[in-house]
Residue frames relative to the residue before (quaternion, step in Angstrom):
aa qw qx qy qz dx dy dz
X 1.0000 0.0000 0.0000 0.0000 0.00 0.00 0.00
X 0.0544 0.8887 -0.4404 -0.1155 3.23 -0.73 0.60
X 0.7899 -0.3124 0.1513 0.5055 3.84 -1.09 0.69
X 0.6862 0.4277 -0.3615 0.4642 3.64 -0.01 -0.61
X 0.6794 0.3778 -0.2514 0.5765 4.25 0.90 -0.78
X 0.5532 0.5154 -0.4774 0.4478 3.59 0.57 -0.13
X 0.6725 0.4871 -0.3060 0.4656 3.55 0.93 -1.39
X 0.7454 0.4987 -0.3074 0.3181 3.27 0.40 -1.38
X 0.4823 0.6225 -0.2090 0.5798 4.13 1.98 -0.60
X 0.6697 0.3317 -0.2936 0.5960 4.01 0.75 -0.76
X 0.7202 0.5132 -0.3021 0.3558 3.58 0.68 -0.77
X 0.5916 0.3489 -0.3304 0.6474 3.96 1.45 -0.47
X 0.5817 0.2728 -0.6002 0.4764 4.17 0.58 -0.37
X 0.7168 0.4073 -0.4344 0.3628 4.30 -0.49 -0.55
X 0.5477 0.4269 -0.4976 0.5198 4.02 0.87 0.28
X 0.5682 0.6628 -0.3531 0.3364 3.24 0.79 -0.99
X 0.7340 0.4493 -0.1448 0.4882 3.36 0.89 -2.18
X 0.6097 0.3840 -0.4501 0.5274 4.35 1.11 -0.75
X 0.7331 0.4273 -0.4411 0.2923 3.81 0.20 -0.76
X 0.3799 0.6671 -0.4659 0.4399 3.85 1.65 -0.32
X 0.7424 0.5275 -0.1049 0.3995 2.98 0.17 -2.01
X 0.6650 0.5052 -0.2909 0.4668 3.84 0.74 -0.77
X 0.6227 0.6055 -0.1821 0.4609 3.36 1.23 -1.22
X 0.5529 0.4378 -0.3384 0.6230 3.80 1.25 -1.66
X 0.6360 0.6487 -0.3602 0.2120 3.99 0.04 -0.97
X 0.6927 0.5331 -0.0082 0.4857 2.51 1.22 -1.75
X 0.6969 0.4131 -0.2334 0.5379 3.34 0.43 -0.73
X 0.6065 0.4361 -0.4726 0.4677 4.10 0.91 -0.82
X 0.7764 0.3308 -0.2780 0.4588 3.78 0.44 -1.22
X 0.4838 0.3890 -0.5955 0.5099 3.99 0.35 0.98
X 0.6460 0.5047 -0.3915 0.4180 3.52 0.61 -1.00
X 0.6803 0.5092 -0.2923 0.4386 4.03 0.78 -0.60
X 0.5564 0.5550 -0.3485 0.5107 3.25 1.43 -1.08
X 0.7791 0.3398 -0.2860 0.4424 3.97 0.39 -0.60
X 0.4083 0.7930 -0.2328 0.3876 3.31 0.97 -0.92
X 0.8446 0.3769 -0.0137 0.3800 3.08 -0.64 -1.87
X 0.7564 0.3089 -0.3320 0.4714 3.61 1.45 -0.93
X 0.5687 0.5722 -0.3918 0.4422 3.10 0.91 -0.49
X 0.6212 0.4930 -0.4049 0.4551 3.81 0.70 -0.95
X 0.7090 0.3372 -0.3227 0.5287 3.81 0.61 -0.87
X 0.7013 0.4307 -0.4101 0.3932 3.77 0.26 0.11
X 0.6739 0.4544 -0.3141 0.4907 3.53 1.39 0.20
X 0.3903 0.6852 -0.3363 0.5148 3.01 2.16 -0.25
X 0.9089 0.2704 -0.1759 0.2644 3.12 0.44 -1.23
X 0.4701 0.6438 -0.3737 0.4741 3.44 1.92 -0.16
X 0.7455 0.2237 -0.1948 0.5969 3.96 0.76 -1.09
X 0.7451 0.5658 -0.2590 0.2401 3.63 0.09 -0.62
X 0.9559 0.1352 -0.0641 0.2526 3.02 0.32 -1.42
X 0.5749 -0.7053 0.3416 0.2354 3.47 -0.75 1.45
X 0.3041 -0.6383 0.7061 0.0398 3.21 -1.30 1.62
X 0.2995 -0.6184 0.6898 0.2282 3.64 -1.04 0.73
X 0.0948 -0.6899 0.7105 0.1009 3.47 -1.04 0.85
X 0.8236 0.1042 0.0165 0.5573 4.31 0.53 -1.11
X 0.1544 -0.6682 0.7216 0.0944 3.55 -1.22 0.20
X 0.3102 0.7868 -0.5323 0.0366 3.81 0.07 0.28
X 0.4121 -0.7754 0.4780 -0.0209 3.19 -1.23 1.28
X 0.3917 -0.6845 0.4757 0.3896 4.12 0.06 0.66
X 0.6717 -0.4361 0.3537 0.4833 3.65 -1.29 0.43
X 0.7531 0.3908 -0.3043 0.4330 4.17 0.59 -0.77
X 0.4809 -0.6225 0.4901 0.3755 3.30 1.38 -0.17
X 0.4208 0.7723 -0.3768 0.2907 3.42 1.33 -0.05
X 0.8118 0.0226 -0.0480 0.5815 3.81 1.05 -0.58
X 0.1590 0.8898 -0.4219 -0.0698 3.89 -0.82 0.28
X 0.3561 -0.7695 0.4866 0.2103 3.11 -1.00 1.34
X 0.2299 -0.7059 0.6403 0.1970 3.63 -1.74 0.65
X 0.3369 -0.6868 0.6355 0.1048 3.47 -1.07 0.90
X 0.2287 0.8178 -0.5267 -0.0394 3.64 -0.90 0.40
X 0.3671 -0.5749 0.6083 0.4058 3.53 -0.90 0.12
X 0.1667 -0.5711 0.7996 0.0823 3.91 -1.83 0.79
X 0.9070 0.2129 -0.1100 0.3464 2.73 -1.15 1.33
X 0.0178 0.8029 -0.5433 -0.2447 3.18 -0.95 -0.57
X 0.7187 -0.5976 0.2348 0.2668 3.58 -1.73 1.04
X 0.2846 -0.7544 0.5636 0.1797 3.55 -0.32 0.63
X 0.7805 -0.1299 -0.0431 0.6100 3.90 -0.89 1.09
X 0.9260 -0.0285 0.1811 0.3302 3.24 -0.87 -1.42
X 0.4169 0.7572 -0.3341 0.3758 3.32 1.74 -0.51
X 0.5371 -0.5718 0.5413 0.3028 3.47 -1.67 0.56
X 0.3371 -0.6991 0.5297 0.3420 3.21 -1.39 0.53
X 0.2999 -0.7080 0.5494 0.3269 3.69 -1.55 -0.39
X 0.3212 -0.6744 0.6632 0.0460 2.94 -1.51 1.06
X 0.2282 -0.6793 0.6971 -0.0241 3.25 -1.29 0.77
X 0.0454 -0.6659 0.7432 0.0472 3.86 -0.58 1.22
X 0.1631 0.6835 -0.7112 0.0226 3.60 -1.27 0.47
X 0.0311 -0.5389 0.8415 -0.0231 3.14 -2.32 1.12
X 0.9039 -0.0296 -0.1867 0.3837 2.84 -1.42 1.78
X 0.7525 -0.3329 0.2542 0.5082 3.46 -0.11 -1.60
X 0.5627 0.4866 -0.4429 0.5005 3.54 1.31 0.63
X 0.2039 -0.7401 0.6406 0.0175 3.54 -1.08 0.34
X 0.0491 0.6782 -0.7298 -0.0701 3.92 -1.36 0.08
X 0.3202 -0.7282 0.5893 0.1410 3.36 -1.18 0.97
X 0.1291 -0.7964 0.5892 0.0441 3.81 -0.74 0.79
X 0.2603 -0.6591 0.6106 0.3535 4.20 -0.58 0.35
X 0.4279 -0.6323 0.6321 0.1325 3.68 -1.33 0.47
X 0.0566 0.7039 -0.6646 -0.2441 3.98 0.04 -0.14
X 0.3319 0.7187 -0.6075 -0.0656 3.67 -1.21 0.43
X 0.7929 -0.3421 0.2014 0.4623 3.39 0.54 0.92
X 0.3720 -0.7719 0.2882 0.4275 3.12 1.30 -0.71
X 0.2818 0.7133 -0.5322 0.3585 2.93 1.23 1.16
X 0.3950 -0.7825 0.2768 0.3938 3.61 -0.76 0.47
X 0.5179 -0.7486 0.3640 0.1971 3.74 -0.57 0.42
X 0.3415 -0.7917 0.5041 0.0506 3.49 -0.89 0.94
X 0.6177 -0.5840 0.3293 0.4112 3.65 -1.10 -0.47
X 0.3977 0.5159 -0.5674 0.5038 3.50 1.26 0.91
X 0.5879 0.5596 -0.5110 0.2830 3.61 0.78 0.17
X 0.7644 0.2922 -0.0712 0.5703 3.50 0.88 -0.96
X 0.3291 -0.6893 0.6454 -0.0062 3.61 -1.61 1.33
X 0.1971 0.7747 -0.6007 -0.0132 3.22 -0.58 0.28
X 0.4537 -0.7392 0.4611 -0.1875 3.09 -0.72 1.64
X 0.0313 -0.9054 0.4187 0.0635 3.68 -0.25 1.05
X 0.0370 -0.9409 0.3091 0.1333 3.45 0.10 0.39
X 0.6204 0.0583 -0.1471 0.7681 3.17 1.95 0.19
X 0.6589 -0.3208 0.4550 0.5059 4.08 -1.32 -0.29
X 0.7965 0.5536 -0.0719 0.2323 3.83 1.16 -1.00
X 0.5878 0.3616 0.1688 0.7037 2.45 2.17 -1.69
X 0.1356 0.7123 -0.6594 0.1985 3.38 -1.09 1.61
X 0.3987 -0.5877 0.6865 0.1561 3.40 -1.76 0.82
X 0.1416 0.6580 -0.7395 0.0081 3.51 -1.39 0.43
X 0.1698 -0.7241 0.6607 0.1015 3.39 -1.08 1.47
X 0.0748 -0.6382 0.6258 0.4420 3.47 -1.08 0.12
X 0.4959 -0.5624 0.6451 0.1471 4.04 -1.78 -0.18
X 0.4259 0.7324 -0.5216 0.1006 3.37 -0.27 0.15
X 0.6641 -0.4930 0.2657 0.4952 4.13 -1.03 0.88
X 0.7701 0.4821 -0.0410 0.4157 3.52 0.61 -1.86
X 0.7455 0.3043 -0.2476 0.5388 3.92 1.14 0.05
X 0.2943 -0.6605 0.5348 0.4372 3.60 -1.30 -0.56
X 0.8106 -0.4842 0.1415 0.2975 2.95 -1.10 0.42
X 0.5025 -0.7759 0.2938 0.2432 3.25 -0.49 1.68
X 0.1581 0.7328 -0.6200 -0.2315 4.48 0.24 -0.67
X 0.1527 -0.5586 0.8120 0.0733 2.99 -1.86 0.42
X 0.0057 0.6895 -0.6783 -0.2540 3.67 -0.99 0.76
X 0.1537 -0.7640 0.5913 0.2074 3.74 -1.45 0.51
X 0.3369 -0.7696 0.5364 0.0801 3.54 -1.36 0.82
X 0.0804 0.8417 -0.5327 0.0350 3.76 -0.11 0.40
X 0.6647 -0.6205 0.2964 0.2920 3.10 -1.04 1.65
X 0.1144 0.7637 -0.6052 -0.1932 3.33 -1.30 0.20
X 0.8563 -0.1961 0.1394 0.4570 3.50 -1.27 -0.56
X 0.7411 0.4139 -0.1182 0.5153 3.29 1.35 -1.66
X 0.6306 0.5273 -0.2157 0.5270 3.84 1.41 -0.32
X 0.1253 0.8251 -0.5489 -0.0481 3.32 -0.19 0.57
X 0.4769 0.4564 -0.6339 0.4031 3.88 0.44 0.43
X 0.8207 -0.3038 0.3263 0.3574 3.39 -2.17 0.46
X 0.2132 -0.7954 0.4229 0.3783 3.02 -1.26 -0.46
X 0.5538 -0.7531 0.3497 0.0628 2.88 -0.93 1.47
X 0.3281 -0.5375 0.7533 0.1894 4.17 -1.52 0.55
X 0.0193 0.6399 -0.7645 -0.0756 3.49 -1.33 0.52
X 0.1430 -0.7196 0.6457 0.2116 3.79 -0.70 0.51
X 0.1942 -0.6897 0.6622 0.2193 3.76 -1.20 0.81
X 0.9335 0.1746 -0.1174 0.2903 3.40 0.45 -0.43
X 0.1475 -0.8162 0.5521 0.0850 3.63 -0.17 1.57
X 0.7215 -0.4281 0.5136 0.1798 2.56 -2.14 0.55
């Protein structure tokens, strides 16, 4: 073998190894190009939380957040998510599948402890959820009670 075929052998294995490498490149940044929208568009249909309410007891002592997860595809119900602190209950909304705002949901106080939260929606009757939240003299968790199912 001589010097001039040696070169001419490294020079088709190092095209070989950039056109590998060009190919892995190529194929990571198409894979991102589809990916990434699709991952945020599934993010945002099931996943991510619309604040609909922030409501606060008369002392400011406890407060519940209402939100909308997601959002309703055609005709489908939406979800809501009520949460205090670190507990949550998920509730379906029926509104046609239009999406839904904070004229859907009330939330009523009835002590610093003790709250109503209705949901509204075109296609249902009104949803109630009663919530309890620990105090001094109460020591179980605090608790969602739904009065009205689906």
């Amino acid at each position: 073998m001589n010097f001039n075929q040696e070169n001419i052998e490294q020079d088709i294995k190092n095209i070989k190894m950039r056109t590998k490498r060009g190919c892995l490149i190529f194929v990571a940044i198409l894979a991102l190009i589809i990916i990434l929208p699709i991952g945020k568009f599934i993010y945002d249909a099931e996943y991510r939380e619309y604040p609909l309410i922030v409501s606060h007891s008369p002392s400011n002592t406890n407060t519940i957040e209402v939100v909308e997860v997601g959002s309703p595809w055609f005709f489908t119900s939406s979800k809501v998510k009520i949460k205090y602190k670190s507990i949550h209950i998920n509730r379906p909304l029926h509104n046609d599948g239009v999406g839904i705002s904070n004229e859907n949901v009330m939330v009523d106080w009835k002590s610093d402890y003790e709250a109503t939260i209705t949901l509204y929606g075109d296609k249902q009757e009104p949803d109630t959820v009663e919530f309890t939240a620990r105090d001094k003299n109460n020591k179980d968790k605090p608790s969602f009670r739904v009065n009205n199912t689906d």
